[in-house]
Structure formats: structure tokens, C-alpha cells
N, C-alpha and C positions, 0 to 999 in steps of 0.2 A: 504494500500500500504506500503508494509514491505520494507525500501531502501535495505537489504542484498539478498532481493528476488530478486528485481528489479536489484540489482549489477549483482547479478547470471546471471542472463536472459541476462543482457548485455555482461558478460562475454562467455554467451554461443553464443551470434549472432556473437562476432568478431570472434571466433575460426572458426564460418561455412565460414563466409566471406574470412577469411583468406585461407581455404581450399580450399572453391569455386574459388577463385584467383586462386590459385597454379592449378589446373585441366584444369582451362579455359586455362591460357599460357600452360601447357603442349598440350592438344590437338591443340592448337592455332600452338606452332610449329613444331607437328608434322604432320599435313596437309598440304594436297594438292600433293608437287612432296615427298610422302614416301620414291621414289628411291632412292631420291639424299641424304636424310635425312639415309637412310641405308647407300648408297653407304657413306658418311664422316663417318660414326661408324667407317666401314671398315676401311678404310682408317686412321682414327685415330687408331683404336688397331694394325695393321699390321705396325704401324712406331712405336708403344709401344714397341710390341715382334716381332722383323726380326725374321729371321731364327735359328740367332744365340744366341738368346736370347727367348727361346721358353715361353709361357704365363703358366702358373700353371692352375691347374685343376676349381682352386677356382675364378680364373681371368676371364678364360673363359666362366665359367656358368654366372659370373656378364656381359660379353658381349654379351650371349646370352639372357641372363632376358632383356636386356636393348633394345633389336633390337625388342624382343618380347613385349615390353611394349610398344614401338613406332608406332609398328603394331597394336595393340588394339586401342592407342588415336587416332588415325587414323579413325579406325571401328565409334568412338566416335566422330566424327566433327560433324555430324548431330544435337550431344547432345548442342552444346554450345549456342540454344538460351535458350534453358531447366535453363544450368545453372548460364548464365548471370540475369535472371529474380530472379534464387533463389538467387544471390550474393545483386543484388537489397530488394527485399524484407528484407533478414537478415541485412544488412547496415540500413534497416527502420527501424528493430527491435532494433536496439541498439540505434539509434538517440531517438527513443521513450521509452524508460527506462533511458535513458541519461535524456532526460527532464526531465523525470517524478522523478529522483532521486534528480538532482540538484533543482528542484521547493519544492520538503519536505525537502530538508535540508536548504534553503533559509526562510521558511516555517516557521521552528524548531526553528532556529536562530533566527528570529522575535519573538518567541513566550516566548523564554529563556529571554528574558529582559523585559517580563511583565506577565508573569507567574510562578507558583511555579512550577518546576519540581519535582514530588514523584517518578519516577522509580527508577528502584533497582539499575541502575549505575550512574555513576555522571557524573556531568556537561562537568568536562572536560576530561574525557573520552568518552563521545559522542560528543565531539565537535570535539576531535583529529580524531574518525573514519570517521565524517564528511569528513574533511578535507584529511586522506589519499584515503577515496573512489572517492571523487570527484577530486583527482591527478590522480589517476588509469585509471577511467572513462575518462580523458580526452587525457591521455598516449595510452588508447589504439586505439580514433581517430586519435593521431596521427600517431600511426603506421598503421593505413587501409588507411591513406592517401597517406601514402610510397608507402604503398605496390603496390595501384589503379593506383596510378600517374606516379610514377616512376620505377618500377617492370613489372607493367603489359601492356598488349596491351592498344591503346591508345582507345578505349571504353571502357573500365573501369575507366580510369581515368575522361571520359565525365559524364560516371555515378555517380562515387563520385561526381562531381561538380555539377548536378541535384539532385542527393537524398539528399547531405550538405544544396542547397538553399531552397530547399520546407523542408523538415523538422525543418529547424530555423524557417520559417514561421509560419508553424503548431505547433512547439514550442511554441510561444509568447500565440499560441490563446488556447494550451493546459493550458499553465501554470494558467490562470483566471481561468481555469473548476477546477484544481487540487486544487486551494489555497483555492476555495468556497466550494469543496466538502470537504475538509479538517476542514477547520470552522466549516462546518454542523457535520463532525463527532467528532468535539471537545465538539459543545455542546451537543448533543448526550449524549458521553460518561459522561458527568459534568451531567445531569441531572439523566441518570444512575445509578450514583455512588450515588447520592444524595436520589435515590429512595433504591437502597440497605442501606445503611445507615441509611435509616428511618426506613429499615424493621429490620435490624441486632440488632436497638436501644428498638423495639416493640418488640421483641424477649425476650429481653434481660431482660426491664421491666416484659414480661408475667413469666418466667423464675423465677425470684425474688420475683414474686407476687405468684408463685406458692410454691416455696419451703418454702415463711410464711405461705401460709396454710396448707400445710403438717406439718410444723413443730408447728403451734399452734396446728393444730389434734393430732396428736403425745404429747404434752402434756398435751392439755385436757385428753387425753387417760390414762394417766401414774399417773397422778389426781386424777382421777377417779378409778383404778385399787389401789392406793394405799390407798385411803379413804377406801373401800371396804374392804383393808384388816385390815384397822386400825381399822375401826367402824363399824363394820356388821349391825349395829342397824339403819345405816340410808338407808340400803335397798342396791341390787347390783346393781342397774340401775345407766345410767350415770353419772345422776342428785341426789342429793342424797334428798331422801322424807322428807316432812316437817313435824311437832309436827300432825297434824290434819291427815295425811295422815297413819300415825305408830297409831297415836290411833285406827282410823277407820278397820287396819290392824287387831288392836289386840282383838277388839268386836266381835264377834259372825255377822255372816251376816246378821240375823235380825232385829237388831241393829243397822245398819248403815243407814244415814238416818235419822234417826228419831231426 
């Protein structure tokens, strides 16, 4: 559980939620009487541009997009249990990265004061990103709280208040799963490393252990190549022959032996 993946993932639930929000109050008020909700467009741009004050080309299309977009969330009222469920859901998604972010950096912190830290950046530069993600993360419930509570129609803000309670719930009983699966993959990783370590080490010795035999063969070799050329007399094998062995050489073959 990587916390800048899980930041991600939280960052992407509040942007859905927030969307979701804005689509739900738009079809929210453009239902039901559409006339009347047309008939004030009207009504508002006709006291924009009287007569004598005629609307630009570019004005007009904006009040036509706008009547025609009222008319669509309209077509779309049917959708809003669709996307109340999806505003619910993505609100669960970020509470649950939320946890799961703030319990490894809780985690971490506990860990930094009785463990060596080897990563490649330091202490207090993961302490500071700790500390500005988990500002972030908490910056941006409070803005889906605005938004639910005081923004939007008052069932969403029921909802924020139901998915906040059960997920702190769910919170407390997540955070024992996260801190003990987190343990298990510390020792894991410690044993691991300890198993590489052993092999990098046996590596290391065969390695050492090889290049002296190469290099004792290598001089036996160079030894032997240079006796050969200094003393022909003790034979061109390896090993150079002994007195018994050079007589035997130099007797006639039926003679040897005997």
C-alpha cells in the first residue's frame, strides 16, 4: 500500500463526488415544472436586452445553450437515484484511502523511532510529505462537507452524515487489519533482504574463490611454459620428469625395466 497511490485514488473519489454533487442539484432544479424554470430564463434575459438594448449574437447562443441544457437535466430526473448511489459509493472510496493513508503514516511514525530507516530519502523529508498529504486529505473532506451540507439538496447532506458515521466505524476496525498486515510485511521484507544478503555474500565468496583458481592455473601454466623453455631436459609436460624418469627416456626400450 503505496500512500501517493492511495492519495491519488482519494484525490480521484473527491473530484467524482464533487461532480456527482454539481449534476445531482442541476437536474435537482431543473425538474418537475421545466415551464416555469424556462418561462424565468425568459424572463430574466428579456429584462437583460429590452428592445432597446438588443443581446449580441454570442449572448444569445449562451441563452439558448442554457434553456437547452435545462431541457436535457430535465430528460435526466429519472437518473438521480443512479447518481446519488454513485456520489455515495465515491464518498466510501475516499473515506477508505483516507484511512488506509492516515493508519501507514501513523504506522511509519511509530516505526521511525525504533527502526533504522535505509531509503533513499530522509527522515524529514518523509515526515514533511506525511504531514502535507495528510493536510490535503483532510482539506478535501472538508470541502465535500460544504459542498453535501450546505450546497447541495438536503439528501446529500443526510448522506454525508451516514457514509462520515459508518466509515469512522469501519475505520477503527480497518486500521488493526492495516497495522498487522503491515508488521507481516515488515518482517517479510527483513527476512528477505536477509536471504539476499546471504546469497549476494555466497556469491561473492564463490567469485573470489574462483578467480584464485584461475589465477593459481594461470601461473602454474606460465611455470611450467617457462621451465620448458629454460630446461628442455626436464621434458615439456606440466610437471617437469625426474633423474629416473630422463634416464629411463634415454635407454633403449629394452632396457627399461630391467
Amino acid at each position: 500500500m503505496d500512500p501517493l497511490t492511495l492519495f491519488a485514488l482519494a484525490n480521484t473519489a473527491v473530484a467524482a463526488v464533487k461532480k456527482g454533487c454539481q449534476l445531482y442539484k442541476d437536474i435537482k432544479s431543473a425538474a418537475g415544472d421545466v415551464k416555469g424554470v424556462l418561462k424565468d430564463l425568459d424572463n430574466q434575459f428579456h429584462k437583460l436586452h429590452p428592445p432597446e438594448k438588443p443581446a449580441t449574437v454570442a449572448q444569445k447562443n449562451a441563452y439558448i445553450e442554457e434553456k437547452n441544457r435545462v431541457v436535457e437535466l430535465n430528460k435526466k430526473s429519472g437518473e438521480t437515484v443512479g447518481i446519488y448511489t454513485e456520489i455515495g459509493e465515491q464518498l466510501g472510496a475516499y473515506y477508505d484511502n483516507l484511512n488506509k493513508c492516515i493508519t501507514i503514516f501513523e504506522e511509519e511514525e511509530r516505526r521511525s523511532k525504533t527502526e533504522i530507516y535505509t531509503g533513499d530519502a530522509s527522515l524529514g523529508k518523509r515526515a514533511l510529505q506525511r504531514v502535507l498529504m495528510k493536510k490535503q486529505l483532510i482539506q478535501m473532506g472538508t470541502e465535500l462537507q460544504e459542498i453535501m451540507i450546505y450546497q447541495s439538496p438536503p439528501e446529500l447532506g443526510a448522506l454525508w452524515t451516514e457514509v462520515n458515521a459508518m466509515m469512522k466505524k469501519m475505520g477503527d476496525q480497518q486500521k488493526t487489519l492495516i497495522i498487522s498486515q503491515m508488521q507481516k510485511q515488515a518482517v517479510q521484507d527483513r527476512r528477505r533482504a536477509a536471504r539476499m544478503k546471504k546469497v549476494r555474500d555466497e556469491a561473492i565468496v564463490g567469485v573470489f574463490i574462483l578467480v584464485i583458481i584461475i589465477t593459481m592455473g594461470g601461473i602454474f601454466m606460465w611455470v611450467a611454459y617457462d621451465r620448458q623453455q629454460k630446461y628442455p631436459q626436464y621434458g615439456d609436460g606440466l610437471f617437469p620428469t625426474t633423474e629416473r624418469q630422463r634416464l629411463e627416456d634415454a635407454l633403449p626400450k629394452r632396457y627399461v625395466g630391467r
